[in-house]
C-alpha positions as CSV (number, residue, x, y, z in Angstrom):
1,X,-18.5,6.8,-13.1
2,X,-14.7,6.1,-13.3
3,X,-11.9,6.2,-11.3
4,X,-10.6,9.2,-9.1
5,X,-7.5,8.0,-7.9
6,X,-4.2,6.2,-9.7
7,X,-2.5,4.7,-6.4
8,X,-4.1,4.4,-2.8
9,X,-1.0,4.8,-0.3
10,X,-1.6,2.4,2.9
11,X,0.7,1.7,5.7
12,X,0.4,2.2,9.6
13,X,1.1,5.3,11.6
14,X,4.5,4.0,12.9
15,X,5.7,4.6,9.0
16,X,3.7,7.4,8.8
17,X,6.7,10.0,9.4
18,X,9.3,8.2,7.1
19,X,6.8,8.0,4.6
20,X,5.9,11.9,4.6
21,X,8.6,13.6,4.8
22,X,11.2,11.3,3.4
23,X,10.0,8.9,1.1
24,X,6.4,10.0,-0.7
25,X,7.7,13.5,-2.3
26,X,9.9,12.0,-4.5
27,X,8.5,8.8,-5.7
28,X,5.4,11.5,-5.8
29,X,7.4,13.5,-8.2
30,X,9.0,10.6,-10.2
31,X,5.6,8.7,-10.9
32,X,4.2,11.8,-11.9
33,X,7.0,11.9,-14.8
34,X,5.8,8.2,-15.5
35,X,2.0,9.4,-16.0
36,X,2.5,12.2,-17.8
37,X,2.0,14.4,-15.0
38,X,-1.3,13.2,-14.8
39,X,-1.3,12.0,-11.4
40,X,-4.0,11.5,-8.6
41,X,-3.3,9.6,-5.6
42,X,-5.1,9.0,-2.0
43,X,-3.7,9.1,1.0
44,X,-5.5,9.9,4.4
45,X,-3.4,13.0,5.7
46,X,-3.6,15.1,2.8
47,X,-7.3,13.6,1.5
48,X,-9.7,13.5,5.0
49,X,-10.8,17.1,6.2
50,X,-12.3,17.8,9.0
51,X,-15.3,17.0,9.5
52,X,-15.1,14.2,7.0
53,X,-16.8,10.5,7.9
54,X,-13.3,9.4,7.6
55,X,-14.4,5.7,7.1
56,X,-17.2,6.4,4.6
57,X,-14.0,8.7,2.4
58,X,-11.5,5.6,3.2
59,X,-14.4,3.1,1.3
60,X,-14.7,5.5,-1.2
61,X,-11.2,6.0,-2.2
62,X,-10.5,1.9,-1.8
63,X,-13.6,1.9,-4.2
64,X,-12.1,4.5,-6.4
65,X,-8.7,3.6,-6.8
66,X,-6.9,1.8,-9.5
67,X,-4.2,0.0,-7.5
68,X,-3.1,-0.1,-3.8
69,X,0.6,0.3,-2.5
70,X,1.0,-1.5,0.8
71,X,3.8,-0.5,3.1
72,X,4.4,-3.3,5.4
73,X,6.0,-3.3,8.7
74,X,5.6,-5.9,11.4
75,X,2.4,-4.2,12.4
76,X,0.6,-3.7,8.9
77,X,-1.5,-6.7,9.5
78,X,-2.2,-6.2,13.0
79,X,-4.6,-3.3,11.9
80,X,-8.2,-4.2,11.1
81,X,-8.7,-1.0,8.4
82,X,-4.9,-2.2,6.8
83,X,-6.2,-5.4,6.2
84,X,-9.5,-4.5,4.9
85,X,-7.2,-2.4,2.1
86,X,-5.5,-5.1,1.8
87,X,-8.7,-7.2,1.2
88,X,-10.5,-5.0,-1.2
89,X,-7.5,-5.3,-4.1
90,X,-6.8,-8.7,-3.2
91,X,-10.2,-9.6,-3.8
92,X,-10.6,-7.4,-7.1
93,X,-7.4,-9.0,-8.5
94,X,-8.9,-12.3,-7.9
95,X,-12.2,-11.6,-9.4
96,X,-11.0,-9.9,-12.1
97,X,-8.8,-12.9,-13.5
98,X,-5.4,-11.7,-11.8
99,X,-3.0,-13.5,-9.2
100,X,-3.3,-16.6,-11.4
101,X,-1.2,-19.3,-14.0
102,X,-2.1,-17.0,-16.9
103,X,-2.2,-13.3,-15.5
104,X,0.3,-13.8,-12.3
105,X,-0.2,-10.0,-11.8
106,X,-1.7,-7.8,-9.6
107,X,-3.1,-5.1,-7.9
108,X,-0.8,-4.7,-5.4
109,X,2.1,-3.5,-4.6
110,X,3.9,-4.5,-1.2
111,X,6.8,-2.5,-0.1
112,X,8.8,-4.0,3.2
113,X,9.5,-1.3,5.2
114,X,11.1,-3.1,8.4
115,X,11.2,-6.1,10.2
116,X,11.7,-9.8,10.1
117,X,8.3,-11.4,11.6
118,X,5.8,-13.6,8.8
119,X,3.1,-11.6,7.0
120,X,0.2,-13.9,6.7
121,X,0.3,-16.6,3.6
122,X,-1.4,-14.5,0.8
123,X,0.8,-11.7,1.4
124,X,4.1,-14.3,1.3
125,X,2.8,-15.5,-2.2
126,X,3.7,-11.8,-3.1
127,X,6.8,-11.0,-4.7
128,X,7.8,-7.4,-2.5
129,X,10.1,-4.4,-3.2
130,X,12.4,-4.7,-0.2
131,X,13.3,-1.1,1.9
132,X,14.3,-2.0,4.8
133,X,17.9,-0.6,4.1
134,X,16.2,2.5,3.5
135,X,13.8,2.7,6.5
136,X,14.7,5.0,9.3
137,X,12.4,5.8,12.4
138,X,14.0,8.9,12.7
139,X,13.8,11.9,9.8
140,X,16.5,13.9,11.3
141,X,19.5,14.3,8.6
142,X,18.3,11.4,6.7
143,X,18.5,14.1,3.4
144,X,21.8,14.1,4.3
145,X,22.8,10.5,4.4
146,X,24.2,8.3,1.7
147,X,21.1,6.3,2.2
148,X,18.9,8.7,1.0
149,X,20.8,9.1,-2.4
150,X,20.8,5.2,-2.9
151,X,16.9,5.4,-2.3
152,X,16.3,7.7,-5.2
153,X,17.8,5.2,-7.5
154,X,15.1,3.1,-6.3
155,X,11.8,5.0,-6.3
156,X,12.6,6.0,-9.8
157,X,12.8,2.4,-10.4
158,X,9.5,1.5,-8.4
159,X,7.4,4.7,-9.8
160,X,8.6,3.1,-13.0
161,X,7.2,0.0,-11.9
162,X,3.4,1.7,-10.6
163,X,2.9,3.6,-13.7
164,X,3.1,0.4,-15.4
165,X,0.5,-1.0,-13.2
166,X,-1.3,2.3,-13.3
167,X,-2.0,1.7,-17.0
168,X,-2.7,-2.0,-17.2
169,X,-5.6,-1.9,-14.7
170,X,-9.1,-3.4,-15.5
171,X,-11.3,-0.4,-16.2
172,X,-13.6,0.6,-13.0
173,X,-16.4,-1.2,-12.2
174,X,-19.8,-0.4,-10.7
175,X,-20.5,-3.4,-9.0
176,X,-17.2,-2.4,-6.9
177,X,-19.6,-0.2,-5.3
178,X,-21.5,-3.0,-3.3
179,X,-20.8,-3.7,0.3
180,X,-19.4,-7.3,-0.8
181,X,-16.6,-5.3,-2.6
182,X,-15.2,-3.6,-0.3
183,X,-16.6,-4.7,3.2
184,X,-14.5,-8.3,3.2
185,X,-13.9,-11.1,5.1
186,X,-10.5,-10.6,6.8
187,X,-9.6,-13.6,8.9
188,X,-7.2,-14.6,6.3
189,X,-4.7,-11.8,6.8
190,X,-4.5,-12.4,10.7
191,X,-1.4,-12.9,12.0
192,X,0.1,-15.3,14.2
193,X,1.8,-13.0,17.3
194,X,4.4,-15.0,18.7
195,X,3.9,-14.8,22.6
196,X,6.9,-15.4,24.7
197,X,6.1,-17.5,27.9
198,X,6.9,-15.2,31.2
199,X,8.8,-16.5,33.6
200,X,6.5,-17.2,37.3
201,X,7.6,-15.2,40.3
């Protein structure tokens, strides 16, 4: 067995809009140039059907992807599924020698979308491709906006940067295919919710 997919896209539904129509077609179509035009990527609206056991395809894909792009907004780490993504290539950098002294590297690659708040310490150890200029909540002219010119500049520049990773990956692994792989321990990425004391009435 091998791999199936180059890239497994995660990110939470807030994004999901931005992500779709604005942002994933092009950097789609730049990092195919990168590969050759060899490109296969996972994503859940184009790669669960109905009918699938959409938690038994995500596992699969996590199992069968070479590297993970994270799109992080305030919320990412507030989901229990983005986390466990998060988990599984955090982990299989670890184990496979990565996101140390010698091989600093790894198999991630967190994009800020929006927002301010602390991502949880392993995440801040990252070094992150920083969008927020870019990200809108709303789709609605953003072709047309000098912002969305600037942001070609940079997804050529990141699909640059994931077809790089894309061919530098340890090759796949059976044992990935055990439950300790990919079913993780996710306290870690919790986040601290800062809670703003109500005034009595």
């Amino acid at each position: 067995m091998a791999y199936e997919y180059d890239v497994f896209i995660s990110y939470r539904s807030k994004s999901k809009l931005w992500l779709r129509e604005i942002f994933l077609p092009d950097f789609i179509h730049y990092l195919e140039e990168e590969v050759d035009g060899n490109l296969s990527y996972f994503v859940d609206w184009h790669d669960i059907r109905t009918g699938d056991d959409w938690e038994q395809r995500l596992k699969y894909a996590l199992i069968k992807s070479k590297c993970l792009i994270s799109f992080l907004i305030p919320t990412y780490f507030d989901s229990d599924w983005c986390k466990k993504e998060f988990a599984v290539f955090e982990h299989r950098s670890r184990q496979s020698g990565m996101l140390s002294l010698k091989h600093p590297e790894g198999l991630i690659i967190p994009v800020t979308l929006h927002g301010n708040r602390p991502f949880p310490d392993p995440v801040r150890l990252l070094q992150t491709k920083d969008y927020k200029y870019y990200y809108s909540a709303s789709v609605e002219g953003y072709k047309k906006t000098k912002k969305y010119q600037k942001l070609q500049d940079q997804l050529k520049s990141l699909a640059q940067e994931v077809g790089n990773k894309i061919s530098s990956v340890p090759g796949w692994n059976p044992v990935w295919q055990q439950k300790e792989w990919y079913e993780l321990p996710i306290q870690h990425l919790q986040t601290n919710k800062i809670i703003v004391p109500q005034p009595k009435i």
